[in-house]
N, CA, C, O and CB atoms as a CASP TS submission, in Angstrom:
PFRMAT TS
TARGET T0000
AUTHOR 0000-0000-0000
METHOD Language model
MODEL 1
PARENT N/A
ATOM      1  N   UNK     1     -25.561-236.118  55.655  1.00  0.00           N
ATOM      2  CA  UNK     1     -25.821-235.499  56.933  1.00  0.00           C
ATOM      3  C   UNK     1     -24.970-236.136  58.030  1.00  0.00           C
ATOM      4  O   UNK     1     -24.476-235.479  58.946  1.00  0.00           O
ATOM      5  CB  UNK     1     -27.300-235.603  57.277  1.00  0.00           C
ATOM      6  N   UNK     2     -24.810-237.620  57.865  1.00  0.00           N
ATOM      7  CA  UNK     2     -24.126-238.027  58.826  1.00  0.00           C
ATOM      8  C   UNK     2     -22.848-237.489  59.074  1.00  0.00           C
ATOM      9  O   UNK     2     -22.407-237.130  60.166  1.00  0.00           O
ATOM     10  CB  UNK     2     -24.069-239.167  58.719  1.00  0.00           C
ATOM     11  N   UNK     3     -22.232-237.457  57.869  1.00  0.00           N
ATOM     12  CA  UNK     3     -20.652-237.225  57.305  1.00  0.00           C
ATOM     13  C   UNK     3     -20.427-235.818  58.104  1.00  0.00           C
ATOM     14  O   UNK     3     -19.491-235.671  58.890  1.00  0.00           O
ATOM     15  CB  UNK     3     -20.446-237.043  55.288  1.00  0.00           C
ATOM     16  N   UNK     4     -21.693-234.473  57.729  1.00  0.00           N
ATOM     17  CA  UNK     4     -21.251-233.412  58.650  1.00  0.00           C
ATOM     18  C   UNK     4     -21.871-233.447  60.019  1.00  0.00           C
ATOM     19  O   UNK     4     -22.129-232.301  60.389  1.00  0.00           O
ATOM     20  CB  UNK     4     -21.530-232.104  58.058  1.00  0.00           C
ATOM     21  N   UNK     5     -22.133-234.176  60.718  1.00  0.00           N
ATOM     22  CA  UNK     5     -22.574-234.484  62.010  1.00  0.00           C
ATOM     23  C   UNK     5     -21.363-235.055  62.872  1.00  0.00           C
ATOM     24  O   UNK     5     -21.101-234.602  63.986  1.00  0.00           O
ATOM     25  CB  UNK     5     -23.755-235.482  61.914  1.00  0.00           C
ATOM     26  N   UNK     6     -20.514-236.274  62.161  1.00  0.00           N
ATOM     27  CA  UNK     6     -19.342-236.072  62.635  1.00  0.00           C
ATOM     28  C   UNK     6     -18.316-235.959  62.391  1.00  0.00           C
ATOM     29  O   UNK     6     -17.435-236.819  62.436  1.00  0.00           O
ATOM     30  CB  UNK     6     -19.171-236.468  63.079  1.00  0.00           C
ATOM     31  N   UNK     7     -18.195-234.165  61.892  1.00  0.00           N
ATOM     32  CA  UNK     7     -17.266-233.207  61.558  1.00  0.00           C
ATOM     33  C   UNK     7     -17.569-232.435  62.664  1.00  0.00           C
ATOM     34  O   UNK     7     -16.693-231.894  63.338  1.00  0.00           O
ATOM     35  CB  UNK     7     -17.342-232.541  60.182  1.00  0.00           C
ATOM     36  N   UNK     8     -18.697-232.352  62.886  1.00  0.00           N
ATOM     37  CA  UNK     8     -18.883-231.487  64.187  1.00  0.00           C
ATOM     38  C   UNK     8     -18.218-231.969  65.054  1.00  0.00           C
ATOM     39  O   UNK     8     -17.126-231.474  65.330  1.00  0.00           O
ATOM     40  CB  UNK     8     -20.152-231.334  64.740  1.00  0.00           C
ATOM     41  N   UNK     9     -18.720-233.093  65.727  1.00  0.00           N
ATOM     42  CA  UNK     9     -18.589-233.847  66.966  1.00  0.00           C
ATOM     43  C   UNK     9     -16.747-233.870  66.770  1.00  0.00           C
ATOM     44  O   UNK     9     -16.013-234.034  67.744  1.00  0.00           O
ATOM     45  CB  UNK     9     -19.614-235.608  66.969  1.00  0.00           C
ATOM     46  N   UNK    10     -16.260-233.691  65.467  1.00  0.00           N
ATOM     47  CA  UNK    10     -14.930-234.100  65.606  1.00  0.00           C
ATOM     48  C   UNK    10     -14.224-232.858  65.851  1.00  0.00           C
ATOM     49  O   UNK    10     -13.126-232.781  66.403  1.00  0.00           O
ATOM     50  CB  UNK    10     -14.397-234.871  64.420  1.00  0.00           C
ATOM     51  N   UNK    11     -14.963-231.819  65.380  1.00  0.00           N
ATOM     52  CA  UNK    11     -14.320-230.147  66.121  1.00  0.00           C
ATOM     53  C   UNK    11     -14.819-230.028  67.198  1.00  0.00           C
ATOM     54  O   UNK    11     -14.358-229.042  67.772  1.00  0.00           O
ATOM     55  CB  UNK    11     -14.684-228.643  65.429  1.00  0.00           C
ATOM     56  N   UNK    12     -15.640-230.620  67.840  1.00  0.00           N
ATOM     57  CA  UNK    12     -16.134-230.195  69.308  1.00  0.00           C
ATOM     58  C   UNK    12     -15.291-231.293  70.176  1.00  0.00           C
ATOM     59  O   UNK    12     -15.285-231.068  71.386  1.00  0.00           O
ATOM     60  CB  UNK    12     -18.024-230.332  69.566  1.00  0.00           C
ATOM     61  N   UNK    13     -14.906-231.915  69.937  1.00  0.00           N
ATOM     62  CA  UNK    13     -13.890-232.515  70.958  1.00  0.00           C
ATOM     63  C   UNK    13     -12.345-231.726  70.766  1.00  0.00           C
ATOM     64  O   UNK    13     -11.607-231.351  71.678  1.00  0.00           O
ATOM     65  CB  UNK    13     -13.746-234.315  70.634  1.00  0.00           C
ATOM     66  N   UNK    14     -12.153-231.628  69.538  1.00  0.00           N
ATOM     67  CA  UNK    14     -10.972-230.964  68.891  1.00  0.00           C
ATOM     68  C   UNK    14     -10.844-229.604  70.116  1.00  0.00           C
ATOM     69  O   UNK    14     -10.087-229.526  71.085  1.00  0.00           O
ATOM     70  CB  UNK    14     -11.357-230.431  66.973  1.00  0.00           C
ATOM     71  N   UNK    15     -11.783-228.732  69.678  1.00  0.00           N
ATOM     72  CA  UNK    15     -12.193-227.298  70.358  1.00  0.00           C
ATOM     73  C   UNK    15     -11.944-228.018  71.971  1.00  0.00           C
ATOM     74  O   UNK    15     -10.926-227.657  72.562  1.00  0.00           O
ATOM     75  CB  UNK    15     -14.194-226.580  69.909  1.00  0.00           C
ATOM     76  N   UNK    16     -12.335-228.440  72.262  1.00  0.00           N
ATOM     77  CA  UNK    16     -12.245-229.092  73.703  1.00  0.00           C
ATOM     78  C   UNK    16     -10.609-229.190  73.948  1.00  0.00           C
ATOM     79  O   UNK    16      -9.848-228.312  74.354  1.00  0.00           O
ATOM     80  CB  UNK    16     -13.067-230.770  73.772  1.00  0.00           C
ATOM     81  N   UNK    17     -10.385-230.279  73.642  1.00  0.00           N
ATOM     82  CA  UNK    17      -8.971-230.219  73.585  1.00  0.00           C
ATOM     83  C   UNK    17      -7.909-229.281  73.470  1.00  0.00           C
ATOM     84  O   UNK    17      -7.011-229.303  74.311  1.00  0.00           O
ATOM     85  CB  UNK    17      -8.769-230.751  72.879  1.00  0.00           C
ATOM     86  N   UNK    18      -7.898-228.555  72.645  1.00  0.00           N
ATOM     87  CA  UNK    18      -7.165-227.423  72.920  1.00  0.00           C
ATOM     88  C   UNK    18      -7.130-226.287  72.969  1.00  0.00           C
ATOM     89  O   UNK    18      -6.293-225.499  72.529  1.00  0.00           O
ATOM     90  CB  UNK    18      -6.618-227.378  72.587  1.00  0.00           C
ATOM     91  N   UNK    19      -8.615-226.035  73.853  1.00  0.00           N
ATOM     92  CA  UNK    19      -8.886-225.031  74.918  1.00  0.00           C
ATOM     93  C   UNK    19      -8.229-225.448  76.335  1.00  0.00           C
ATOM     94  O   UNK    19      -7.729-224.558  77.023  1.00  0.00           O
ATOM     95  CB  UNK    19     -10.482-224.867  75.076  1.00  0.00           C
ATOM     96  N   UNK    20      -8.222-226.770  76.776  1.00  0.00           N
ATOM     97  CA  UNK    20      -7.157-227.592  77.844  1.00  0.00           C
ATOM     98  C   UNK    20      -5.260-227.318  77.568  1.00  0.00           C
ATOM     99  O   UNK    20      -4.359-227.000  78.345  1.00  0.00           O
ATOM    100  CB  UNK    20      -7.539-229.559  77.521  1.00  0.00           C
ATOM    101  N   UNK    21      -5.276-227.499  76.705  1.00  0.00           N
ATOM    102  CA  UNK    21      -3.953-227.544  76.375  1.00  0.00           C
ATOM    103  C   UNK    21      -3.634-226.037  76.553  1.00  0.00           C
ATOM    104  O   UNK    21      -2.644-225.627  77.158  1.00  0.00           O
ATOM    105  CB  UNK    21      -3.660-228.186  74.920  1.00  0.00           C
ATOM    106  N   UNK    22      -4.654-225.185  75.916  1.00  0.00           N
ATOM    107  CA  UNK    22      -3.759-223.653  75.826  1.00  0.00           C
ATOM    108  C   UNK    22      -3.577-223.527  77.658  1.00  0.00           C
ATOM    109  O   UNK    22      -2.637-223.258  78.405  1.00  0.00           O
ATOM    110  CB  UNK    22      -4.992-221.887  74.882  1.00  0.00           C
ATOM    111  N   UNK    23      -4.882-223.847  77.827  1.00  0.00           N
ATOM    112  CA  UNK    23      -5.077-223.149  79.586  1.00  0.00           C
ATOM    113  C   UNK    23      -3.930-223.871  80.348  1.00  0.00           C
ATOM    114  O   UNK    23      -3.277-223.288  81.215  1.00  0.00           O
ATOM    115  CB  UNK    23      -6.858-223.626  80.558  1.00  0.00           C
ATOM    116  N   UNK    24      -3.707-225.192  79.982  1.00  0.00           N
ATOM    117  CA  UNK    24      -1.997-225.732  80.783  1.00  0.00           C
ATOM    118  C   UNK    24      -0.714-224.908  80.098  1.00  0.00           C
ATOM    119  O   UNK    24       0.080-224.449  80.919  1.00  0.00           O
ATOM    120  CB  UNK    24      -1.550-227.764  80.384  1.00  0.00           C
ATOM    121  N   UNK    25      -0.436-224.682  78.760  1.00  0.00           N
ATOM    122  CA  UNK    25       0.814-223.998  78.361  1.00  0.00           C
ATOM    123  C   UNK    25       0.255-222.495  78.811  1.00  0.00           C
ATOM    124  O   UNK    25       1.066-221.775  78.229  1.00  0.00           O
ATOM    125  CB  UNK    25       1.298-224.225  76.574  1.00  0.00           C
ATOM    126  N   UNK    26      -0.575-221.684  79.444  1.00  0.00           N
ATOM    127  CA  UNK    26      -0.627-220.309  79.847  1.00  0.00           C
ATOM    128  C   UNK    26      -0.023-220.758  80.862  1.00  0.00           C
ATOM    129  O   UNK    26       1.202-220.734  80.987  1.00  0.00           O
ATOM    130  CB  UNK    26      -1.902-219.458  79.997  1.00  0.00           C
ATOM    131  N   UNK    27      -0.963-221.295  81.840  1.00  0.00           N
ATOM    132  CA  UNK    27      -0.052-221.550  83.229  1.00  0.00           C
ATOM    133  C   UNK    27       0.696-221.713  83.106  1.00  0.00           C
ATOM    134  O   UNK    27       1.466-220.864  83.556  1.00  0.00           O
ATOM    135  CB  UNK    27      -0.088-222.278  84.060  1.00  0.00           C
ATOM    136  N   UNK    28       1.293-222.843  82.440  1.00  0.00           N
ATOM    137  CA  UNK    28       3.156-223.038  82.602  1.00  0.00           C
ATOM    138  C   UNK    28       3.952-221.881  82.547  1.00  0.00           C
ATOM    139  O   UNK    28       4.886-221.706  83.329  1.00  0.00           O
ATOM    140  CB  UNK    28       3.888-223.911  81.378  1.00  0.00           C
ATOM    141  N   UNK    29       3.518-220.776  81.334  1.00  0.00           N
ATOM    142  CA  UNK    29       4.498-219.610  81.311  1.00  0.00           C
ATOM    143  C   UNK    29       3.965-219.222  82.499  1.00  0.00           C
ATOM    144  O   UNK    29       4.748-219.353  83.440  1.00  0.00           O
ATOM    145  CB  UNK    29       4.529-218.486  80.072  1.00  0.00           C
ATOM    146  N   UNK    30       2.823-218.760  82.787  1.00  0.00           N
ATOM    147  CA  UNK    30       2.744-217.432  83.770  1.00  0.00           C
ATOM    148  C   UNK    30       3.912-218.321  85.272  1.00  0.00           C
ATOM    149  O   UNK    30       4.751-217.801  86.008  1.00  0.00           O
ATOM    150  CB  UNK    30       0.396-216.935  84.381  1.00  0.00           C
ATOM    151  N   UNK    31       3.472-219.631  85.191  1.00  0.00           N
ATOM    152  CA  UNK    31       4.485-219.887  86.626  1.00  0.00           C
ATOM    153  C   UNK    31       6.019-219.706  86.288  1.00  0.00           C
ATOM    154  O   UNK    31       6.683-219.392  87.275  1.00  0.00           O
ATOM    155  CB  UNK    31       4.333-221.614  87.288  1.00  0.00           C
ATOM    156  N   UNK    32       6.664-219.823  85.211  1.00  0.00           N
ATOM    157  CA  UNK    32       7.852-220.044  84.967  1.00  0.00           C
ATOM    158  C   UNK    32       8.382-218.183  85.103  1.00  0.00           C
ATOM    159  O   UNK    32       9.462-217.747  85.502  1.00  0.00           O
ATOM    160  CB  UNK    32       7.993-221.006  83.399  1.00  0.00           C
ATOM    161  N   UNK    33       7.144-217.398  84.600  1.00  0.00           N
ATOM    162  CA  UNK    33       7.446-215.876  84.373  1.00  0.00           C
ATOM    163  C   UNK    33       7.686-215.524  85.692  1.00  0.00           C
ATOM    164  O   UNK    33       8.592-214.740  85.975  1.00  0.00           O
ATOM    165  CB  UNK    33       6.271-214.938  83.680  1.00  0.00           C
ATOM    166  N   UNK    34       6.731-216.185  86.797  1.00  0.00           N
ATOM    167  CA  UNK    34       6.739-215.946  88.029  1.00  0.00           C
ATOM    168  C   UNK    34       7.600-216.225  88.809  1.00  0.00           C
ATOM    169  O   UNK    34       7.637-215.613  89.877  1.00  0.00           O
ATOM    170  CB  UNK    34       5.969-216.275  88.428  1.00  0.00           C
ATOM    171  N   UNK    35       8.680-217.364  88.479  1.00  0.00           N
ATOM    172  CA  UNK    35       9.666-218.224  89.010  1.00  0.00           C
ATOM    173  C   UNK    35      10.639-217.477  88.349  1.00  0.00           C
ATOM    174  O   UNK    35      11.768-217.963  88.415  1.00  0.00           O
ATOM    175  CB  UNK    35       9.601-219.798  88.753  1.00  0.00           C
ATOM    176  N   UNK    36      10.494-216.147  87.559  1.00  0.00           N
ATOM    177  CA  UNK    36      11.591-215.500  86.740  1.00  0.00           C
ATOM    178  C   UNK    36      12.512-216.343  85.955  1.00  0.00           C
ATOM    179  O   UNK    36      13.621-215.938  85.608  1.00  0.00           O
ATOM    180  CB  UNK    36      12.414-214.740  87.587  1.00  0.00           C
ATOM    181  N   UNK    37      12.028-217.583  85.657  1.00  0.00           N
ATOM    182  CA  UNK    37      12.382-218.227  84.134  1.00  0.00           C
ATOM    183  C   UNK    37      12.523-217.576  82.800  1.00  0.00           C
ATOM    184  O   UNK    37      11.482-217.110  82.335  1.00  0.00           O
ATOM    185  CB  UNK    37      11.428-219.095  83.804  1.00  0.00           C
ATOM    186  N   UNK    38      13.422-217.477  82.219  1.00  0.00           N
ATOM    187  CA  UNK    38      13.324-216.975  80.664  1.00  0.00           C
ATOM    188  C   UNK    38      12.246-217.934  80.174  1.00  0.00           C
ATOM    189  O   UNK    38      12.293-219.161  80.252  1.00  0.00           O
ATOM    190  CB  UNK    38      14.864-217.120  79.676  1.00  0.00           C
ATOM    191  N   UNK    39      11.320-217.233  79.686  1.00  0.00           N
ATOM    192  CA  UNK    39       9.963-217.631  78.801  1.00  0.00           C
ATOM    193  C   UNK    39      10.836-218.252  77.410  1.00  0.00           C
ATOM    194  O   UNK    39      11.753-217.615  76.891  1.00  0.00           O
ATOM    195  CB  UNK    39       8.717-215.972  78.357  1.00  0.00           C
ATOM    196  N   UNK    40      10.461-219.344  77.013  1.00  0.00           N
ATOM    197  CA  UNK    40      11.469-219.638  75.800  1.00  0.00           C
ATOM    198  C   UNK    40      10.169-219.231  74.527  1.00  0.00           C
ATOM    199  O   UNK    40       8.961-219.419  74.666  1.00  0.00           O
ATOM    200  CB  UNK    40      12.238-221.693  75.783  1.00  0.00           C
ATOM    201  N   UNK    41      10.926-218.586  73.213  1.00  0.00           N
ATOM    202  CA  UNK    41      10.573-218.181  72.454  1.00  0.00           C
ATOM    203  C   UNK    41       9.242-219.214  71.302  1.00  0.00           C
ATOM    204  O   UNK    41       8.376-218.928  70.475  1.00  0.00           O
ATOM    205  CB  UNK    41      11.822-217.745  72.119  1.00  0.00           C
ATOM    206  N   UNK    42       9.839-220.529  71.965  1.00  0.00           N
ATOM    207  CA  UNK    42       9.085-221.582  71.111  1.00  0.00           C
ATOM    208  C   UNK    42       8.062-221.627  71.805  1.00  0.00           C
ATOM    209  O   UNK    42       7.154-222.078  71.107  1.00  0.00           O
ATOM    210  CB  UNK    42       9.657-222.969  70.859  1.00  0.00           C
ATOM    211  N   UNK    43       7.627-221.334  73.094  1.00  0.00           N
ATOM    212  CA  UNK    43       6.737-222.024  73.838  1.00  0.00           C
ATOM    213  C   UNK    43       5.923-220.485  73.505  1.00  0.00           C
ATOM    214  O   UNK    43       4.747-220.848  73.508  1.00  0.00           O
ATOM    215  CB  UNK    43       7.204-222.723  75.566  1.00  0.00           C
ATOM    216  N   UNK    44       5.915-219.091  73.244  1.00  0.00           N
ATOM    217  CA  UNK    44       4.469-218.089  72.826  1.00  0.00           C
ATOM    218  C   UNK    44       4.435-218.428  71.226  1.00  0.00           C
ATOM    219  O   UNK    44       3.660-217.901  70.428  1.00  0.00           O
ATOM    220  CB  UNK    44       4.683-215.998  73.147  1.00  0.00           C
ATOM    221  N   UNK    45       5.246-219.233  70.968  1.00  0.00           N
ATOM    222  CA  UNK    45       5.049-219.371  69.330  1.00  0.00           C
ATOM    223  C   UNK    45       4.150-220.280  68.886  1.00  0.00           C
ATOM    224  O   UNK    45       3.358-220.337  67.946  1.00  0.00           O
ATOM    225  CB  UNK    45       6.255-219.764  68.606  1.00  0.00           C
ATOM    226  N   UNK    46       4.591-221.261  70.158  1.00  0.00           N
ATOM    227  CA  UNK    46       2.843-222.636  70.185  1.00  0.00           C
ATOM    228  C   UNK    46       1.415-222.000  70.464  1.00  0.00           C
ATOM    229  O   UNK    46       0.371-222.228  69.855  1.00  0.00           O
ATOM    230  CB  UNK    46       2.855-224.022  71.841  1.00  0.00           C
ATOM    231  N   UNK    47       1.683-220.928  71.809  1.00  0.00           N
ATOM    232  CA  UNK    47       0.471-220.628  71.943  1.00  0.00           C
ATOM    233  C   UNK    47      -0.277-219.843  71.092  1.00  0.00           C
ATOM    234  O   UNK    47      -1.490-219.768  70.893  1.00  0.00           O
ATOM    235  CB  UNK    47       0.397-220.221  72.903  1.00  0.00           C
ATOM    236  N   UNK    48       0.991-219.088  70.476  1.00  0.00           N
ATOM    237  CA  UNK    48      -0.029-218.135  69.498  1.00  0.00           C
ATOM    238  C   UNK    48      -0.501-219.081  68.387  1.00  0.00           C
ATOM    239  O   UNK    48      -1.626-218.757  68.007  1.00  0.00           O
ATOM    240  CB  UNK    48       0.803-216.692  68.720  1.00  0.00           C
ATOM    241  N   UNK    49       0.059-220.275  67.665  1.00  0.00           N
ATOM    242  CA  UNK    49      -0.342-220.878  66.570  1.00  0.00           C
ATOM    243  C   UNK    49      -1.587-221.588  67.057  1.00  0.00           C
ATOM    244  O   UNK    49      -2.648-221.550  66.434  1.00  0.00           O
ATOM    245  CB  UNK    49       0.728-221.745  65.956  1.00  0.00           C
ATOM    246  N   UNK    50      -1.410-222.255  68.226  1.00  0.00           N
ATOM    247  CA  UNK    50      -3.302-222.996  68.860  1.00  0.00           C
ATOM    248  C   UNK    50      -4.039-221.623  69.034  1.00  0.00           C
ATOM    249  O   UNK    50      -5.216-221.848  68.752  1.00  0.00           O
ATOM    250  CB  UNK    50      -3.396-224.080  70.959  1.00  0.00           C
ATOM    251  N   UNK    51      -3.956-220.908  69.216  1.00  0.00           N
ATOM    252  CA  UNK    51      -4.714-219.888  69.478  1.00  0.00           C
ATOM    253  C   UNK    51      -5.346-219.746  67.894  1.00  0.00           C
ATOM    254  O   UNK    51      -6.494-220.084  67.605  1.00  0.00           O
ATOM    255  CB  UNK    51      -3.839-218.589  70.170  1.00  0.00           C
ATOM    256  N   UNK    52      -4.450-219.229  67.020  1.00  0.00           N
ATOM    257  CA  UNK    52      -5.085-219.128  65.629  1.00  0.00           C
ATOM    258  C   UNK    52      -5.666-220.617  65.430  1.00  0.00           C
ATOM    259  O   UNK    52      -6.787-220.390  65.885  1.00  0.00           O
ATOM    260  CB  UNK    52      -3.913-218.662  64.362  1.00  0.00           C
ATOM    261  N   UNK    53      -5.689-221.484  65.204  1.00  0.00           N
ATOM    262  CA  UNK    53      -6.553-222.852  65.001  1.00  0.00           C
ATOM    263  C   UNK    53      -7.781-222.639  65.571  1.00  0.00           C
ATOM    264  O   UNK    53      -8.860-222.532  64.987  1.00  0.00           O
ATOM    265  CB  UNK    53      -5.951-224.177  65.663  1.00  0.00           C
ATOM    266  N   UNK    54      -7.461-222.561  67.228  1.00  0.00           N
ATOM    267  CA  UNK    54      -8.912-222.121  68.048  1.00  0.00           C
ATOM    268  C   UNK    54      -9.556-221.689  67.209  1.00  0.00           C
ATOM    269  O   UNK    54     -10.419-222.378  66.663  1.00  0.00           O
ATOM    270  CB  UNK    54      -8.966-221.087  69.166  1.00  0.00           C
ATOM    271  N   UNK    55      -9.324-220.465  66.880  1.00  0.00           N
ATOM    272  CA  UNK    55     -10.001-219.571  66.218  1.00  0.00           C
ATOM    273  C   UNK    55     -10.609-219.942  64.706  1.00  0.00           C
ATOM    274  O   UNK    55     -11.711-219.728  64.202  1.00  0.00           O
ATOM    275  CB  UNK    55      -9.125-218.500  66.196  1.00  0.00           C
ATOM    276  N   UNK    56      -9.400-220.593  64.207  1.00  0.00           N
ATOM    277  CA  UNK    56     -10.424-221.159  62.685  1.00  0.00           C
ATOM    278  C   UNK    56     -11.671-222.776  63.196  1.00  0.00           C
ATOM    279  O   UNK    56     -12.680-223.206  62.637  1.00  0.00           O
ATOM    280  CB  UNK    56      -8.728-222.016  60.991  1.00  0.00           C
ATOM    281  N   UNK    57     -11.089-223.135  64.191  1.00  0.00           N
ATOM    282  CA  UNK    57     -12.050-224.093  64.622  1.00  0.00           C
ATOM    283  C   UNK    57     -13.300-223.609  65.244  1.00  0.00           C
ATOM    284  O   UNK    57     -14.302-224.324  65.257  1.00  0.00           O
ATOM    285  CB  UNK    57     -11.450-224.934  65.499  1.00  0.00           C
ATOM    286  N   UNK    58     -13.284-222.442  65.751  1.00  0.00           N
ATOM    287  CA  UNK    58     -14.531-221.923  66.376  1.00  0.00           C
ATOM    288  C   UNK    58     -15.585-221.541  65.106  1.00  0.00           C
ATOM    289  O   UNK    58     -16.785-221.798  65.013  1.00  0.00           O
ATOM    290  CB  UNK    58     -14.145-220.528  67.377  1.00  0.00           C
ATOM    291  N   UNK    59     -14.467-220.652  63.925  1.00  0.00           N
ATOM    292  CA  UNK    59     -15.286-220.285  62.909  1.00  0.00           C
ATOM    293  C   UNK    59     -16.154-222.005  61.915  1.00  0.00           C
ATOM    294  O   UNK    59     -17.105-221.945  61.135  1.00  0.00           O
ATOM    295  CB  UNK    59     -14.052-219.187  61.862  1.00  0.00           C
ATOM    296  N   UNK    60     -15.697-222.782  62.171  1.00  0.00           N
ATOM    297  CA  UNK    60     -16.022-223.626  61.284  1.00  0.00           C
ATOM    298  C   UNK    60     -17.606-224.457  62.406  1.00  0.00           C
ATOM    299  O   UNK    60     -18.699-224.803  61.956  1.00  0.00           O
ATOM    300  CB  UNK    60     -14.369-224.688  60.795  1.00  0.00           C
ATOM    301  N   UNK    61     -17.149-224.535  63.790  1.00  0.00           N
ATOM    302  CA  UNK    61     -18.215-224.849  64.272  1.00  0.00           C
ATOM    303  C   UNK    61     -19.304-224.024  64.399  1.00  0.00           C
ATOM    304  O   UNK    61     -20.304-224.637  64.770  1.00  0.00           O
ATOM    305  CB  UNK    61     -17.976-225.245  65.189  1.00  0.00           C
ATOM    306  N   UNK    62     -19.452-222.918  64.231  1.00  0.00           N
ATOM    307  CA  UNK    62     -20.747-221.715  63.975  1.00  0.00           C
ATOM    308  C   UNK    62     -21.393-222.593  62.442  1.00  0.00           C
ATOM    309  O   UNK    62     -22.597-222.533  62.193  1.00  0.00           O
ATOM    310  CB  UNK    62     -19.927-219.498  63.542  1.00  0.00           C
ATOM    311  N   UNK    63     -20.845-223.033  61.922  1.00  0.00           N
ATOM    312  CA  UNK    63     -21.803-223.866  60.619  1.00  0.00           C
ATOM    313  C   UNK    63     -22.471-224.723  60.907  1.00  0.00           C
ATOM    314  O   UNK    63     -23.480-224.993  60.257  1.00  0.00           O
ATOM    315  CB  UNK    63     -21.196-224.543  59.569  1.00  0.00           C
ATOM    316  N   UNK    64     -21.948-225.644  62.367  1.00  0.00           N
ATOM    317  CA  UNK    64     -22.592-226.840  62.460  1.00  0.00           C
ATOM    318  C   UNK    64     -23.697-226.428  63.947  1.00  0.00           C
ATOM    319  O   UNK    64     -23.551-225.545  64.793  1.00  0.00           O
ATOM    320  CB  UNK    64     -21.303-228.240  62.632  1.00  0.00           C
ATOM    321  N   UNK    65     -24.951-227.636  63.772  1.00  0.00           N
ATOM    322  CA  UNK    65     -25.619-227.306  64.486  1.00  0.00           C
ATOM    323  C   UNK    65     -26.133-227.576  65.948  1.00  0.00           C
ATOM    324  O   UNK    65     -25.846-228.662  66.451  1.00  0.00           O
ATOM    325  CB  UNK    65     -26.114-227.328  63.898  1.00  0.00           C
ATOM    326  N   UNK    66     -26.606-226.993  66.409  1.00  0.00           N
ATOM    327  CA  UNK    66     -26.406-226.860  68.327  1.00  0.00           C
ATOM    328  C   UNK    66     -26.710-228.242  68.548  1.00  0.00           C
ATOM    329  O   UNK    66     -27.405-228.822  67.713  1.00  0.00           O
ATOM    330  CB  UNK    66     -27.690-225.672  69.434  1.00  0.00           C
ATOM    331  N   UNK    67     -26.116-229.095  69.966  1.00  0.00           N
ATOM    332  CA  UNK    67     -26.045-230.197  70.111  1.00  0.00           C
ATOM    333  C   UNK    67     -27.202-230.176  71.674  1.00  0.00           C
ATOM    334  O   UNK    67     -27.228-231.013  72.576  1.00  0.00           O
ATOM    335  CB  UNK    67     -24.375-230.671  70.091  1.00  0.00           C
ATOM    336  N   UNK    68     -28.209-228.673  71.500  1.00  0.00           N
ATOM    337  CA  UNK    68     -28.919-229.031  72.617  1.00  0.00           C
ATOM    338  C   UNK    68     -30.439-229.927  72.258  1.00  0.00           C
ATOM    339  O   UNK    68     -31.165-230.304  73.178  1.00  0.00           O
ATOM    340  CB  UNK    68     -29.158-227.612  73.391  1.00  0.00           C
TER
END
């Protein structure tokens, strides 16, 4: 029990983390799009790959249980 208790705690900081990170690399493009910067191709290729993680990290924390 312990072992999946902190698996949780280790995707809930995880999930934390780069829900921060995406919300700073959005801004960065939207200001750079705004500053009419060429958007570089590597930088929607990061966001889309954290985005898919997000997403398998969200699915894996629905197993573990509420921390209220």
């Amino acid at each position: 029990m312990s072992n999946n208790n902190n698996k949780c705690q280790q995707l809930r900081e995880l999930h934390s983390r780069l829900i921060e990170e995406l919300r700073i690399l959005k801004e960065n493009l939207r200001e750079e799009e705004h500053e009419g910067m060429v958007t570089t191709f590597e930088t929607a290729t990061i966001i889309i790959s954290l985005q898919k993680t997000l997403s398998t990290i969200e699915l894996e924390l629905q197993k573990c249980p509420d921390t209220n």
